[in-house]
C-alpha positions in Angstrom: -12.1 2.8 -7.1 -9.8 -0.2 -7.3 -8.1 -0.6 -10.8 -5.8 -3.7 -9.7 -5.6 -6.6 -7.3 -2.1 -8.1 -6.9 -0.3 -10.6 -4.7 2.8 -13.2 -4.7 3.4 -16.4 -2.8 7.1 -15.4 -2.7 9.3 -12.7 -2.1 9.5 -10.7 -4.8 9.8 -6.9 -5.6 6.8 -6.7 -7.9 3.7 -8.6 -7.6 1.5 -10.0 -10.2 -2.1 -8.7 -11.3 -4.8 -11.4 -10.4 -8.4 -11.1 -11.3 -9.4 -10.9 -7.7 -7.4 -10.8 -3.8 -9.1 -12.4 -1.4 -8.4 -10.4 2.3 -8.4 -12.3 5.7 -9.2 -10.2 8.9 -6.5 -9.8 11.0 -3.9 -11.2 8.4 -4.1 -9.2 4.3 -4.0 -10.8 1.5 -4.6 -14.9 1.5 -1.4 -16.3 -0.1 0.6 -13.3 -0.5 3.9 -13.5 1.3 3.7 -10.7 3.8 -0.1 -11.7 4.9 0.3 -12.6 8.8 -0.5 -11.4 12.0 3.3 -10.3 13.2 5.9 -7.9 10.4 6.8 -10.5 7.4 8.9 -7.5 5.8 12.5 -9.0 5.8 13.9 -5.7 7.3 11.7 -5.6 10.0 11.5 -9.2 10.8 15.3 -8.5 11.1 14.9 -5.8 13.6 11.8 -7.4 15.8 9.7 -10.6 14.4 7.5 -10.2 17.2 5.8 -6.9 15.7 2.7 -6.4 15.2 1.9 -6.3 11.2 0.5 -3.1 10.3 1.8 -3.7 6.8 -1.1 -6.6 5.5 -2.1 -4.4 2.4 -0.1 -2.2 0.9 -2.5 0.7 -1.4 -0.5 2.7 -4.0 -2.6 5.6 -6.1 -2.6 4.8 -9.4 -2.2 8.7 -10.6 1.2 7.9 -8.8 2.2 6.2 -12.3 1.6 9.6 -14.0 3.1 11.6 -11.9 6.5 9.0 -12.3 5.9 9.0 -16.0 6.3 12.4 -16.6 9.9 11.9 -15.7 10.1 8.5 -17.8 9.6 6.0 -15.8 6.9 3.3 -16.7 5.3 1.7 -14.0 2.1 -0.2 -14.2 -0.4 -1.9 -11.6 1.5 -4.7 -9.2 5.0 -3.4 -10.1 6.1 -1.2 -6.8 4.8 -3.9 -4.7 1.2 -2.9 -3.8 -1.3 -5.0 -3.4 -4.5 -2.9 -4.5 -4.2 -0.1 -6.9 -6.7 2.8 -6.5 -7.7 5.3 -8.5 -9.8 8.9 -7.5 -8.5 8.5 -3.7 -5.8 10.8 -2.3 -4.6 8.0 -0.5 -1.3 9.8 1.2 -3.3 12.6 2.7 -5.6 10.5 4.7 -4.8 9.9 8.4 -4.3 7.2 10.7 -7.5 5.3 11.5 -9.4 5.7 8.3 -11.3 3.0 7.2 -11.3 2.2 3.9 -14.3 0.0 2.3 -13.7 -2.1 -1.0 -16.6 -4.0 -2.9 -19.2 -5.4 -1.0 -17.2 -6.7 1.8 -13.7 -6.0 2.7 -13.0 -3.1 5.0 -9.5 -2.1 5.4 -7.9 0.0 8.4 -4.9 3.0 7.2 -1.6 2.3 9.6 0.5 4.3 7.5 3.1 5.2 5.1 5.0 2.8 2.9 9.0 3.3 3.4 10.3 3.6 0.2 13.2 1.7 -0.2 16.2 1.2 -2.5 14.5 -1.6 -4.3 12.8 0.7 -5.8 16.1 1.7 -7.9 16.7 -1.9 -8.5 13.6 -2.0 -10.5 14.1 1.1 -12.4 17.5 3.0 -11.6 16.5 6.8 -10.4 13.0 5.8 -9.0 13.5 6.3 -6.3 14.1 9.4 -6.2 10.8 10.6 -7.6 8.5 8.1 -4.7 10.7 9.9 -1.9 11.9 13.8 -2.2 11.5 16.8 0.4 8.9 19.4 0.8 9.7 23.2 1.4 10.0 23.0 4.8 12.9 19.9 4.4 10.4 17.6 5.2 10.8 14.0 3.9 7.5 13.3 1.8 6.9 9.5 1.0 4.7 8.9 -2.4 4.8 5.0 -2.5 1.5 4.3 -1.0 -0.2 3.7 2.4 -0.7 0.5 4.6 -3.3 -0.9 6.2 -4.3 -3.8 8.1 -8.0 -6.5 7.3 -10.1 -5.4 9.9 -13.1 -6.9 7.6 -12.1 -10.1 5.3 -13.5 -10.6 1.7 -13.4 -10.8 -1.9 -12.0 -7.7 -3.6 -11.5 -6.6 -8.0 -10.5 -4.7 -10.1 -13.7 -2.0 -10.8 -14.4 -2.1 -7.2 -15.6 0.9 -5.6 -14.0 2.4 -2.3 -15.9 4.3 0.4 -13.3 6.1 3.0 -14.4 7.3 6.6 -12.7 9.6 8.4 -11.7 9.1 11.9 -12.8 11.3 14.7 -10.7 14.7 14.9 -8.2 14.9 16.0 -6.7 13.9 12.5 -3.2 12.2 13.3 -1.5 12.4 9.8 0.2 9.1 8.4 4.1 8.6 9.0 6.0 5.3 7.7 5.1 1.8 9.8 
């Protein structure tokens, strides 16, 4: 289910709880800064402007705040970024393709995984460490959410509910965009 909506007009690290996001096909969040139809991220605008956007909603899992607590960090709903904050969904272990449906009209399409950055440690000094470590294998694991791109516009709240559908298999599993 969705526990927060957030968005910001401006560039900003953290983005403010509303009482409702309102998402535009082909585009993310109406008035939020990095809704568009090519990359609005400065970095990547820096590398390519031309790029397609597959960053329009970001999605962080709300159990991510725990998790981050535990080591004594406090981070609430709108604070990392995101624009939707979900709770129940193992958002990071869902593969490319799935389509994610919020309320009673906004359907969402998973491009991948958000690249942590060293913002994150300008928020809180040392967080970033805990949203981006290594598994077993040396792998670089990535905890600060998912991306997606408004294949479906519409109105979407807090209380929400959330259906996910798989793609077909082959499963491709996320990597950063």
């Amino acid at each position: 289910m969705v526990t927060a909506v957030s968005s910001n007009g401006e560039y900003a690290f953290t983005k403010p709880n509303r009482d409702s996001v309102t998402l535009l096909a082909g585009l993310g969040v109406e008035g939020d800064v990095h809704a568009g139809v090519t990359v609005k991220h400065r970095w990547l605008v820096a590398q390519d402007p031309t790029q397609p956007n597959l960053r329009q909603v970001h999605l962080i899992h709300e159990e991510l705040f725990a998790e981050v607590g535990v080591a004594g960090y406090q981070v609430r709903p709108g604070e990392l970024g995101e624009n939707i904050t979900t709770r129940g969904i193992d958002l990071l272990s869902l593969p490319v393709g799935t389509i994610l449906s919020l309320g009673d009209d906004a359907v969402l399409e998973v491009t991948g995984l958000r690249n942590p950055c060293r913002q994150i440690d300008n928020f809180q000094d040392g967080l970033l460490k805990q949203v981006v470590g290594r598994d077993e294998a040396g792998n670089v694991v990535r905890k600060a959410g998912i991306m997606s791109v408004v294949k479906k516009g519409g109105v979407v709240r807090p209380d929400d509910q959330i259906t996910v559908d798989l793609p077909a298999e082959p499963h491709r599993p996320l990597d950063r965009v």
